[in-house]
Each structure stands twice: as structure tokens, then as C-alpha cells.
VOGU-3710 file (C-alpha; in Angstrom, 3 decimals, decimal comma):
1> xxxxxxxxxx> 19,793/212,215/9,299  19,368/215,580/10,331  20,500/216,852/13,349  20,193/220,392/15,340  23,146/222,444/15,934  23,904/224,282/19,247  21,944/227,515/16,989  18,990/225,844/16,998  19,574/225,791/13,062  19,174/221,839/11,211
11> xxxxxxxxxx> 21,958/220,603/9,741  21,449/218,293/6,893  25,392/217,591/6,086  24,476/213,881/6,026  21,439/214,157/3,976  23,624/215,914/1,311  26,313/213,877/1,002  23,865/211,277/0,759  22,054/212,895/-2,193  25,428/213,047/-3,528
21> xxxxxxxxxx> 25,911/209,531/-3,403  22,404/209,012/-5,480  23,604/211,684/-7,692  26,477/209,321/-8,082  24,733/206,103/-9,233  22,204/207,995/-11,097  25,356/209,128/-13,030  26,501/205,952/-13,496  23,258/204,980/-15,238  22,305/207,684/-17,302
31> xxxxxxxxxx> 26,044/207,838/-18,801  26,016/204,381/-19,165  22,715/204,366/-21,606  23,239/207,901/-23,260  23,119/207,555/-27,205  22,871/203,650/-26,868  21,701/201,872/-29,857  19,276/200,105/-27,540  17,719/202,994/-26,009  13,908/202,465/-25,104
41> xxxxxxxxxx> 12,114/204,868/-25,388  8,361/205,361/-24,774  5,854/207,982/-24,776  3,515/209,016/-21,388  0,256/209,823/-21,732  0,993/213,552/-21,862  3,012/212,773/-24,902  5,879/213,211/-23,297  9,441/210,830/-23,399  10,172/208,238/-21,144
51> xxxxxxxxxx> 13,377/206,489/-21,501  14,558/202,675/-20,152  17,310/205,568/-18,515  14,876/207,949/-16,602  12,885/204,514/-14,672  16,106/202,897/-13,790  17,475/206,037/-11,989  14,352/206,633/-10,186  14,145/202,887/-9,177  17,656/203,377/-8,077
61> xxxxxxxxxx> 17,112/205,825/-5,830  13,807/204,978/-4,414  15,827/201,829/-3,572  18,668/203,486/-1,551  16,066/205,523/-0,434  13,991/202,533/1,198  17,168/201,199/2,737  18,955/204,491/4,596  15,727/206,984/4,851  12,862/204,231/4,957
71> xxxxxxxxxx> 10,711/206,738/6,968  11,106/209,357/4,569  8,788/210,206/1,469  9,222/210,147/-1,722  8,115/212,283/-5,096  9,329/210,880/-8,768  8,349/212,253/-11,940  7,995/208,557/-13,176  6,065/206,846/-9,928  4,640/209,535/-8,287
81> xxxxxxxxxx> 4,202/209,830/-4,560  5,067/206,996/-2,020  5,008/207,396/2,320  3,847/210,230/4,042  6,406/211,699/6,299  7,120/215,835/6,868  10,455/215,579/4,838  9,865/214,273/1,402  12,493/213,299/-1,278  11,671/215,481/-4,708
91> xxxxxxxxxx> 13,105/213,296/-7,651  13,093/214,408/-11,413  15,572/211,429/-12,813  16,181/213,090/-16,279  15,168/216,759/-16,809  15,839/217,006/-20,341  14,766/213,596/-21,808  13,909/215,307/-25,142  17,367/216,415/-25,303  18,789/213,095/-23,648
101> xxxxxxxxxx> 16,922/211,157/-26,113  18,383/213,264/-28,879  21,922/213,063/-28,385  22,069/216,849/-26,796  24,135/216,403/-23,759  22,140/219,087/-21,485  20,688/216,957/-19,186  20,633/216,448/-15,417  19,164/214,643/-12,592  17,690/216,455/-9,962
111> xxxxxxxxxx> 17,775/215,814/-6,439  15,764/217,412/-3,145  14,780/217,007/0,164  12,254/219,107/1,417  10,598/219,832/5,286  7,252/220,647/5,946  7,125/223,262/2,712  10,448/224,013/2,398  13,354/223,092/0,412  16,319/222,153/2,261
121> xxxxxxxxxx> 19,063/220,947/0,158  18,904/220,255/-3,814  21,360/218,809/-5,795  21,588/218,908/-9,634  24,006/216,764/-11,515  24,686/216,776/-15,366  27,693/214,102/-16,043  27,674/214,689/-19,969  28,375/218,393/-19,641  31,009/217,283/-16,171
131> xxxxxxxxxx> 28,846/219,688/-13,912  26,979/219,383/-11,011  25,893/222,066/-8,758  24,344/221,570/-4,845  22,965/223,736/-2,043  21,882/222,761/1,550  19,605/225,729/3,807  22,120/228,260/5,267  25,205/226,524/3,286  25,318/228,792/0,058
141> xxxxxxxxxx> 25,020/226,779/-3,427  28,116/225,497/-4,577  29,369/224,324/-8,105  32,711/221,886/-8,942  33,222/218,353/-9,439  33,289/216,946/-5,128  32,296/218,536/-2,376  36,163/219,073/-1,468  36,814/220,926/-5,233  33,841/223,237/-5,398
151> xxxxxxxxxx> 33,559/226,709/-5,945  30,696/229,286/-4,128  27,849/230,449/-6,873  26,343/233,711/-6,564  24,006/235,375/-8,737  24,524/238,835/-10,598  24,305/242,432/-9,809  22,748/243,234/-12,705  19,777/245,792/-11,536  18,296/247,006/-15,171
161> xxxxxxxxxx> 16,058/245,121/-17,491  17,994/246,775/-20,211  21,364/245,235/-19,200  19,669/241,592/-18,458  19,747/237,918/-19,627  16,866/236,596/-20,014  16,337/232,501/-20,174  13,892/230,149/-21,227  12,752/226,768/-22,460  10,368/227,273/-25,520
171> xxxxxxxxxx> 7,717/230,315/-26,668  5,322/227,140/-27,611  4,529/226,891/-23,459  3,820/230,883/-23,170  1,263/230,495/-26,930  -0,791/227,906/-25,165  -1,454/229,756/-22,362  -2,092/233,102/-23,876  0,775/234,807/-22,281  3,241/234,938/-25,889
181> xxxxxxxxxx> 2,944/238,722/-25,907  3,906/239,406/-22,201  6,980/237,280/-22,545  7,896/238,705/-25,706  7,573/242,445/-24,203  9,795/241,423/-21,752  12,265/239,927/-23,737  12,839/243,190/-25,655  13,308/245,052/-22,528  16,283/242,606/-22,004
191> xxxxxxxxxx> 19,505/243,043/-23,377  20,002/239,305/-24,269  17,180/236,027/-24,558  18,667/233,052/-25,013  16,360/229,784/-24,099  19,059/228,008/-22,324  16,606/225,093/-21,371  15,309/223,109/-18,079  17,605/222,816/-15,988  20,761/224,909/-17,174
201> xxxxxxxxxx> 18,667/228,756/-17,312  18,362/228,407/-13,327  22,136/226,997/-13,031  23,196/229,646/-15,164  21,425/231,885/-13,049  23,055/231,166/-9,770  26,440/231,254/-11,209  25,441/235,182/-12,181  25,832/233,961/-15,964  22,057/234,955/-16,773
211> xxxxxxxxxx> 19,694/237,618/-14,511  15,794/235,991/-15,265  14,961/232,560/-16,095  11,417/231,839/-16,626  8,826/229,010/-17,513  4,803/228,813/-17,368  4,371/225,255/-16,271  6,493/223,144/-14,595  6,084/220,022/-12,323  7,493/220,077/-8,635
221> xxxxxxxxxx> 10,084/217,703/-9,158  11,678/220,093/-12,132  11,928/223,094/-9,606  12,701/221,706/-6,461  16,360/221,335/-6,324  16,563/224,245/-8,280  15,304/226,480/-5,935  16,871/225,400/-3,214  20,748/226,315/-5,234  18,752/229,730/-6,754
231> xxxxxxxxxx> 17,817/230,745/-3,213  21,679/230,162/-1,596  23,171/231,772/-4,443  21,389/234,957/-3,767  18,975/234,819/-5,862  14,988/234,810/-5,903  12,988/232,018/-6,761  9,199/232,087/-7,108  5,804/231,421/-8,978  4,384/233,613/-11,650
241> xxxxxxxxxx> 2,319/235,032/-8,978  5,116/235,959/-6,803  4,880/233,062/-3,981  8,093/231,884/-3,208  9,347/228,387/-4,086  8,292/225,920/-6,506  4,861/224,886/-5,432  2,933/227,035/-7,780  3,059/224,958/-11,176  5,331/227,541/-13,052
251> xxxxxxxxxx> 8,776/229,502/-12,257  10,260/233,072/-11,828  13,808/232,967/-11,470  16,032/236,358/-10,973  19,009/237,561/-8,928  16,491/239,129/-6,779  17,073/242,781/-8,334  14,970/241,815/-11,266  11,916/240,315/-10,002  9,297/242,693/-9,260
261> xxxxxxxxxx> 10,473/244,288/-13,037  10,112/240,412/-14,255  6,603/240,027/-12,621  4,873/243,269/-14,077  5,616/240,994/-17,374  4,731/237,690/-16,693  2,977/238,053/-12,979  -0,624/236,383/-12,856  -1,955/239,051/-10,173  -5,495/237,064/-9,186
271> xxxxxxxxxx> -8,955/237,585/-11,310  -10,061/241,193/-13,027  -12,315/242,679/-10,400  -14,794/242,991/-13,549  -14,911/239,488/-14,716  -13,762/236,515/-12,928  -12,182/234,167/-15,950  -10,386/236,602/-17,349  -6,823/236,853/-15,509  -5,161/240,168/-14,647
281> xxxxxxxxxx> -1,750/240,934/-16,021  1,042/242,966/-14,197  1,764/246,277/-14,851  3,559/247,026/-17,777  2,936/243,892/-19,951  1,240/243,947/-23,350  -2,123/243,964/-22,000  -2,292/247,411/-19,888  -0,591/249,018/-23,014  -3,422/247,758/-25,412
291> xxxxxxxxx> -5,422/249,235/-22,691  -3,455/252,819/-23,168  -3,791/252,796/-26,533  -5,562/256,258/-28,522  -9,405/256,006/-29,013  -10,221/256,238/-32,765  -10,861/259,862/-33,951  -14,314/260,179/-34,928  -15,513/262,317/-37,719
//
């Protein structure tokens, strides 16, 4: 558990080692069932995957989980919410099941605890690609193989959209909700797009290998830990609004130089003062040119 230091400051040392240790088993698992002939694999209401893998992690955990924080809360992508308690357990036990199901070895599980409304440690392990990367408030993020053979992430210096990298997951997200054009305007700003995928566009970003990572929906359980390891490296890590963390539903990701240039692509500002459905884009996307464009000569 927890416990304050002479600072005043929590430290949640034993809380991250034991996320380690579920990181551990949940290794064990998904490794264990990765590519297997026998793979089950069923479809969620929202279409989605769901694999024999991803419900036998979670169950894992939650079980640990009962036995060594039984007063804590939990949140799983695959059984939703159990206990009420200020610090909560944020558990996504295969981000990348598409790819996990298709033989594609980017894949992680992801790991959080978070206090009241903020995100305290996060852990992120992907066995198939022998990475796993883990932050804890105050600590800095960390990458390596143990705690004791790790070395200190930090995100880039890059400071011009011109000389960025720019990650994603797909353009089929940004179609649906009508914002294609915005994230295609800032894509040719950048000097390299490259859609990376879940997990590995924000880890990428807090080793300083990409600048922007960015998604328009997302569930809390994909962006929790990955705040968490953005934030200690340096970086920025916030809604499509600008609100920091990962309660918003969607993801901004930068090494803090780039985000107010990111958002006047991709920010959802609030409601047009005019008319109340339609949303207002930042400054500097598609829209406000369309808006600047030459009225038609008349004759």
C-alpha cells in the first residue's frame, strides 16, 4: 500500500512492483495462448474481438487483486466496474486483440492505479515484442526488461510541426466522426505519419521516437497507464479538448512543445456560438480555411 513520505508526497513503490507482478502473470498467459490453434475467439456486441486470452488475464488479476488490495476498485475492459473505493485499478488485458488475434505481435497489457482523478502509476507490458515500459507519480517513466535493468524515457525536443512524427491507429475512426480532413491537414504539416497503433504511438512517444500521437475515441482503460508513462516522460497527455488525462473519451499525445499546434487541428473547442450541434474546430484546421476561402466573382 501506499504510504506518505517525510515530503508529504505518496509513495506507491509497493503498488508498482505489485502491478509488475500482474504484469508478470498476465505475461505468462497471453504468451502462452498467442497464435494457438485453439484460440477462442468471440465477438462483443460492439463488434469488437474478445479472445479466451483477454478474460483469463483480467480474471487473473481481478483475482490477485481481491486477495492483496481487496478494498481497492477495479475497471476491466471485459467486466466493467467492481467496489467503490478513491483508488481504482484501470485494466485493459489486451490492447491490440485485432492484432493479437492476427498473429501481429504488437500487443500489450495495460496496467493503472489511479486516486481520486488522477493517475498514479501505469504499467504497460508487451512480452511478444520483449518490452515493457512503467511510470509511478514523481518517479519518471522508465523502459527495460526489470525494474533493476531499466533505462529513463523522455520525450523529444522537437518544437516544429514541420520536423514532427505524427502517430495513429486508423483514418476509419477520424471518417466516422467527421473530423478526416482536420487530421489529414495536420498530417501534412508533419514531417512523418506513421499509424504506429494502440498502445506503441504513446510508448513511442515517451521514448522521444515520435512527437504527436492521436486517436478520437478511446475507452479509459486504453489511456490510463499510458498517461501516466506520457506525463513522467515529459510529455503532455490530454483530450481533444485540451483537459488533461484520459477521462475525456479520446487522446492528444505530444512532447508538450506540440500540443497547442496539435489542438488547432484536431481540438473540439465547445459549440459554434451560432448553432449549438454544430462543433467548433481549432484554429487552423480545414474548416476555418473553407471559411477563408475567395467569394465567387460575380458578373
Amino acid at each position: 500500500m501506499p504510504i506518505t513520505t517525510s515530503h508529504g508526497s505518496t509513495d506507491y513503490t509497493d503498488d508498482l512492483r505489485l502491478a509488475h507482478v500482474l504484469a508478470d502473470d498476465a505475461d505468462s498467459l497471453t504468451l502462452a495462448r498467442f497464435k494457438a490453434l485453439d484460440l477462442h475467439v468471440m465477438s462483443k456486441p460492439d463488434l469488437t474481438p474478445v479472445t479466451d486470452a483477454d478474460k483469463a488475464v483480467e480474471d487473473g488479476i481481478r483475482r490477485t487483486l481481491s486477495r492483496v488490495r481487496s478494498r481497492d476498485a477495479v475497471i476491466g475492459e471485459e467486466q466493467g466496474t467492481t467496489g467503490h473505493s478513491q483508488r481504482r485499478w484501470i485494466v485493459d488485458p489486451i490492447d491490440g486483440t485485432k492484432n493479437y488475434v492476427r498473429g501481429v505481435p504488437v500487443w500489450a497489457t495495460l496496467i493503472a492505479l489511479a486516486v481520486d482523478d488522477e493517475v498514479v502509476l501505469g504499467v504497460v507490458s508487451a512480452p511478444q515484442l520483449q518490452r515493457r515500459w512503467w511510470a509511478s507519480a514523481g518517479n519518471g517513466a522508465w523502459t527495460g526488461r526489470s525494474l533493476l535493468k531499466a533505462t529513463k524515457c523522455e520525450v523529444s525536443d522537437v518544437r516544429r510541426l514541420e520536423d514532427a512524427s505524427l502517430s495513429y491507429s486508423s483514418l476509419s475512426g477520424w471518417d466516422e466522426r467527421g473530423r478526416l480532413d482536420d487530421f489529414v491537414s495536420l498530417s501534412r504539416r508533419c514531417w512523418r505519419t506513421r499509424a504506429y497503433g494502440d498502445f506503441w504511438s504513446y510508448m513511442l512517444l515517451a521514448e522521444g521516437a515520435v512527437d504527436i500521437a492521436a486517436e478520437p475515441e478511446l475507452e479509459l482503460y486504453d489511456m490510463a497507464a499510458l498517461d501516466v508513462i506520457v506525463r513522467e516522460a515529459g510529455g503532455r497527455f490530454t483530450s481533444l479538448d485540451g483537459t488533461d488525462g484520459p477521462w475525456g473519451g479520446n487522446a492528444l499525445a505530444s512532447n508538450g512543445h506540440l500540443h497547442d499546434a496539435a489542438l488547432s487541428f484536431l481540438g473540439s473547442l465547445g459549440d459554434d456560438d451560432t448553432d449549438p450541434d454544430v462543433p467548433r474546430r481549432g484554429p487552423g484546421s480545414v474548416s476555418s480555411l473553407r471559411d477563408r476561402q475567395a467569394p465567387p466573382v460575380l458578373d
